[in-house]
N, C-alpha and C positions, 0 to 999 in steps of 0.2 A: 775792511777786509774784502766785502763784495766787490766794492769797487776797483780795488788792487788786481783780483781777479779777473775783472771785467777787462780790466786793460791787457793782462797778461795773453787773454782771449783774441781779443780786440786786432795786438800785437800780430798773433797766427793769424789770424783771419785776412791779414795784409798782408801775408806771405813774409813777415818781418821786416818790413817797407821804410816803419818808421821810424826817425831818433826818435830820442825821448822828448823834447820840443813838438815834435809835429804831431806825438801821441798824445799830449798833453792837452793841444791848442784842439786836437780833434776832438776830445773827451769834454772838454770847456764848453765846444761848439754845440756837445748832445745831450748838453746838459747835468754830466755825471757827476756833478760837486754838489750837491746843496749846501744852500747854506754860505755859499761863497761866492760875495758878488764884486769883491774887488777885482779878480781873476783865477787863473788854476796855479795850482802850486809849484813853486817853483824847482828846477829839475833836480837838486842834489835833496830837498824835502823830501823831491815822489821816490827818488833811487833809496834813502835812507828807512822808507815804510816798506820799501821792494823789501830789505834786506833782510825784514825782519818776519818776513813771514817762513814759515819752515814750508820744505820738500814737502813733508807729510800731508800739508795739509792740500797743496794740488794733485798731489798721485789722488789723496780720498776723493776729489771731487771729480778726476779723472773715473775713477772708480765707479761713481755715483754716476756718470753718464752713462756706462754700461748697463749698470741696474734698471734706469730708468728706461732702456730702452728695450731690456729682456719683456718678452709677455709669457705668460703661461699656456696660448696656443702656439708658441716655437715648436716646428719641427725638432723630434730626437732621434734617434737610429736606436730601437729596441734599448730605448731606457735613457741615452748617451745622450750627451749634447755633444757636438762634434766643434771641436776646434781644431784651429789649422793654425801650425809654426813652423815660425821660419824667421832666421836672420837675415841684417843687411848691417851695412856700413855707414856709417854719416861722420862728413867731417864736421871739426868745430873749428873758433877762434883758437891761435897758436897765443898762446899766456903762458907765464910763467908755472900759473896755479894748473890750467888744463895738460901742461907737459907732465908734472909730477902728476895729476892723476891716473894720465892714460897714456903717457909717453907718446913717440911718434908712430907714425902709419908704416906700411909699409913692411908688416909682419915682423922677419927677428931681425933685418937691417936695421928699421927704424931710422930710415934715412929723407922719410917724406919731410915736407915743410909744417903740414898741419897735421895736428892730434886726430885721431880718427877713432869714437867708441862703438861698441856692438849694439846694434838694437836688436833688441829679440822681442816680438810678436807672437800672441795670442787671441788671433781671430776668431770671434765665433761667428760659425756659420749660419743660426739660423737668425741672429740679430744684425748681422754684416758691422761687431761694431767690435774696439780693442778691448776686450776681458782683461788683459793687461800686459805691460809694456815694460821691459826692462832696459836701463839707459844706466843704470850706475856701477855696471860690474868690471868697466874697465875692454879686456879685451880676454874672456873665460871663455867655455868649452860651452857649446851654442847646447851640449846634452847634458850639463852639469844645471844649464839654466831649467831644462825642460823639468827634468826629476827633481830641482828643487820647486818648480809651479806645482808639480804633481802632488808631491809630497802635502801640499799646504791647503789643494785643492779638496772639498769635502761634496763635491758633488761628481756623480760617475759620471767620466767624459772617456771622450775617442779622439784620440791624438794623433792629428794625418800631419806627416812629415816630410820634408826630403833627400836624397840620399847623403847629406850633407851630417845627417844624424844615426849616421848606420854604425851598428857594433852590437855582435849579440849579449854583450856585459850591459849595456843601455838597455834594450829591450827586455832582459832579467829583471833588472831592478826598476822600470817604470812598472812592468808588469805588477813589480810586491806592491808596489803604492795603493793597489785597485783599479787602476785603470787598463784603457788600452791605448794599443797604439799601433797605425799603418804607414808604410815607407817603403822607399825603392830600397830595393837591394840590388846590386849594378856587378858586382863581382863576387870572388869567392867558389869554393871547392862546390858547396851548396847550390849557389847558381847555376851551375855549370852541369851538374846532374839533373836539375828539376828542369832545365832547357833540354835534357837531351829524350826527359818523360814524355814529352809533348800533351804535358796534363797540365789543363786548370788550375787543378788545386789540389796541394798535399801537404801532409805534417809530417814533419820530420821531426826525429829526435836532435836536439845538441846539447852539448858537452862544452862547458865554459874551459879555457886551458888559458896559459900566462899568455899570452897573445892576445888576446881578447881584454884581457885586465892592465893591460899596461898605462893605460891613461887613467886609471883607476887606483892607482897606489894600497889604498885604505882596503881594497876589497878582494885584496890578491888571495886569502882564503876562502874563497868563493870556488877557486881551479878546484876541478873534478863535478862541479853540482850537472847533473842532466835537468834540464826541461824541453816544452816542446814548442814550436812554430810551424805557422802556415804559410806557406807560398802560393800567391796567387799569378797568375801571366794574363795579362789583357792581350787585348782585342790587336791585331799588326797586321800589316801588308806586306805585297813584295819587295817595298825601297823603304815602308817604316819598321824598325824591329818591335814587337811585343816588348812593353816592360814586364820587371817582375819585381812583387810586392810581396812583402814580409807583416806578418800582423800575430800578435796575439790570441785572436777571436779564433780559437779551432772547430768550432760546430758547424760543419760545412752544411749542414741544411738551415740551420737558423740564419748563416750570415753566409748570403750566398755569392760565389768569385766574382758575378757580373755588378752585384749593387756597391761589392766595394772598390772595382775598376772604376765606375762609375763617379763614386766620393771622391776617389784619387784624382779624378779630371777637376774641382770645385779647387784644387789647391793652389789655381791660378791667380782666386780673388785676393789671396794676401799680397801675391808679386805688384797687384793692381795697386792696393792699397799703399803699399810703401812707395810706389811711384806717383800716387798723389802726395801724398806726405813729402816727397822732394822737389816735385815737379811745379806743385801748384800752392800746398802750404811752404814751401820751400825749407825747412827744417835745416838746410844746410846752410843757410844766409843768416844767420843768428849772429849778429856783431856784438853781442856783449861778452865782456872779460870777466867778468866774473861765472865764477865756475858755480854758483848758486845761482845765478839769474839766470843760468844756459839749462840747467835744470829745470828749472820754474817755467822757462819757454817751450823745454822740450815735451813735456807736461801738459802745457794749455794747448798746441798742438794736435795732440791725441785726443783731449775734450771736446775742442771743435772740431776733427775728423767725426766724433764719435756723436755728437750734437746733426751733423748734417745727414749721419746714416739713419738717426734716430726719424728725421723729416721725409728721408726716401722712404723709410718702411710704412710711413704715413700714404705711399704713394703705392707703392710696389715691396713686400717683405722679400727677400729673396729666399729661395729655394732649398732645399737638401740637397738633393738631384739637379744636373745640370738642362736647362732650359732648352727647349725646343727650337727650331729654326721660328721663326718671322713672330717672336714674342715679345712686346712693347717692352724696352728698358731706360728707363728714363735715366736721361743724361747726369751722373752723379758731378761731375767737373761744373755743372751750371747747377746745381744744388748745395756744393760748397762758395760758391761765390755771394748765393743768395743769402745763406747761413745765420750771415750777421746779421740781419735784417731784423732774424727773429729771437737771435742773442739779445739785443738790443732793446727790443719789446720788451722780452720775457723780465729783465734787471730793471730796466727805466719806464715803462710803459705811461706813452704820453696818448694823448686825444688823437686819434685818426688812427691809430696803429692798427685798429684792426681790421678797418678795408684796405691798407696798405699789404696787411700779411696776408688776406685772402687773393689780393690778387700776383700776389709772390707765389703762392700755390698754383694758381691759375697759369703762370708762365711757366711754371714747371712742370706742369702736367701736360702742358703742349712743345716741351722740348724731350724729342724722348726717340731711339732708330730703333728698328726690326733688330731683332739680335742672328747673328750669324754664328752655327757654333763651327768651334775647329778656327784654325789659322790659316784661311785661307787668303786671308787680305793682310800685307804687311802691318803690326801696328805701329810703328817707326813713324808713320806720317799721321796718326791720331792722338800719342800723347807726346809732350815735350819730354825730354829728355831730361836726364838730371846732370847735376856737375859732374860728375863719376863717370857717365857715359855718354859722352858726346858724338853725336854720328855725324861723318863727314860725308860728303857727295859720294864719295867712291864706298862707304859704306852702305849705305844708301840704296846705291844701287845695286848691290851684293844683297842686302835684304830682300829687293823685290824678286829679283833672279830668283832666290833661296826659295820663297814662297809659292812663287809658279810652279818650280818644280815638284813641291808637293802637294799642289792644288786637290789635284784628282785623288792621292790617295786617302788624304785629308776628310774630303768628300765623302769616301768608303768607308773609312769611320765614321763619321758622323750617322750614317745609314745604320752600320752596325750596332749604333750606342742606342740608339730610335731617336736623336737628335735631330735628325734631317732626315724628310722624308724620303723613300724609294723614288717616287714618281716625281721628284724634282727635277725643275728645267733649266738647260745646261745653259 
């Protein structure tokens, strides 16, 4: 079973490179068979041990990589570990089995070629690693996913969201769970008054009514309940609008509107993260048909995402609060490449391995840029793109336009947040 695992790893770590032949012959070459010196086994043997191992038991060991990399000095936010969700898309192989489970892409047409299911991510923030990952529910309600994590979760967390999760029927019922939760709120009658207060931060009374509950079926006897919410407005300029945030936490001096403008800027690291997950583990290049093996990969994925954050925070833990201008951040794209190295060691460990992994460290402590906060530099020409969003020249050059033009104001944020200092040279 380790071994099965290993390969499943292995698999990701190659951005899913390999048939089964060329994983075999590689695993042969690392030694991963004991015991067997005629050769490695042959390919419908290895697919017939694949098949037999259950989901269950790679989600736990996904699982187990978050644990291991939690410590007991992580930052909290007044008790909270803060996690950060958010959905994305990933296509898979077109089968007969993956149509029947997820039908085609393409919302209610369903006219794409290939099946496309919902990843929904839970990021924790102070471990930079996936708490947990949902990939089986088909194509569900990105808030039905959140309040069922909640539900299950027994530890008090702070749930930052985007406005992708908005509805004050969602915010009622995350709230009963015990937790909380922060998000843009982008429209509405509400908005629209608390823009006109030109305040900070206020609590309003609402009033759940059928409109609110409509995606909600089950909960439609909820119409009439009042509770309360905070609205916050960040930081804006003359050409950027202020957003505005919705949260649970009403104690305006304990939780104050700047530190949670603040948190809401840190919501960028999950976009980060699923675009390594596509870009570089490539998650969307998964050529197996079976619809258990695309699980079992989508899985060992997430473990070795979650294996190479566990090595950065060896290096660099990352923050609550978002990081200052010109603070060392070691290159994470050349830490998952490295990754396997110590996958490798840690399952098989042979003689030399461990001046091999110390100086795996040692290249990775000397790959690492000043960090720049704000967008002021396109990042279009930093990371590759995934299948989903391919940038052509003429986009291309609409990004950098795009960026110049809000260079300076950008800037002025960053000032405001104390990201970037005043006395910075132009």
């Amino acid at each position: 079973m380790k071994t099965l695992l290993y390969s499943f790893i292995v698999d990701a770590s190659s951005g899913f490179r390999f048939g089964t032949l060329q994983l075999l012959q590689f695993m042969w070459l690392e030694n991963c068979f004991p015991g067997r010196q005629e050769g490695p086994p042959s390919e419908e043997a290895y697919r017939r041990a694949c098949l037999k191992i259950p989901v269950e038991m790679v989600i736990e060991a996904a699982a187990e990589s978050h644990r291991q990399a939690r410590s007991d000095k992580d930052e909290l936010y007044h008790g909270m570990r803060v996690i950060i969700v958010d959905g994305s898309r990933c296509i898979i192989p077109r089968t007969k089995e993956t149509i029947e489970a997820y039908g085609l892409g393409s919302g209610a047409a369903g006219d794409a070629y290939y099946p496309q299911i919902q990843l929904e991510g839970f990021l924790d923030l102070a471990s930079g690693t996936f708490s947990d990952m949902n990939f089986d529910n088909g194509v569900p309600r990105e808030r039905q996913l959140m309040i069922e994590h909640a539900e299950k979760n027994t530890e008090l967390t702070f749930y930052i969201s985007d406005a992708g999760f908005n509805g004050m029927a969602h915010i009622f019922m995350l709230a009963k769970t015990g937790h909380h939760m922060l998000m843009e709120l982008k429209t509405g009658k509400l908005a629209e008054d608390f823009r006109k207060s030109r305040k900070r931060s206020a609590i309003f009374e609402v009033t759940l009514i059928i409109s609110h509950l409509l995606n909600y079926p089950e909960h439609r006897h909820l119409a009439g309940t009042k509770f309360k919410v905070r609205l916050v407005r960040t930081i804006g300029t003359n050409k950027l609008r202020s957003r505005l945030l919705i949260t649970s936490l009403l104690d305006e001096k304990l939780y104050k509107w700047f530190d949670l403008a603040r948190l809401y800027l840190q919501r960028w690291r999950i976009e980060l993260a699923f675009r390594h997950l596509k870009s570089q583990i490539r998650i969307e290049h998964i050529k197996k048909t079976s619809l258990l093996r695309i699980r079992q990969l989508l899985w060992a994925a997430i473990i070795f995402y979650n294996l190479a954050a566990s090595i950065r925070n060896k290096l660099k833990r990352p923050k609550l609060f978002p990081e200052q201008e010109k603070v060392k951040i070691f290159c994470f794209s050349f830490i998952l490449d490295m990754s396997k190295h110590f996958l490798s060691a840690a399952i098989f460990p042979q003689w030399g391995q461990k001046l091999h992994l110390q100086r795996c460290m040692k290249s990775m402590r000397n790959c690492w840029f000043l960090y720049e906060p704000w967008r002021i530099r396109p990042k279009i020409c930093q990371f590759q793109s995934s299948v989903l969003t391919r940038c052509k020249s003429t986009q291309r050059g609409e990004e950098f336009r795009r960026c110049e033009a809000v260079k300076e104001d950008m800037i002025l944020l960053g000032i405001a947040y104390g990201m970037i200092s005043p006395k910075r040279e132009k």
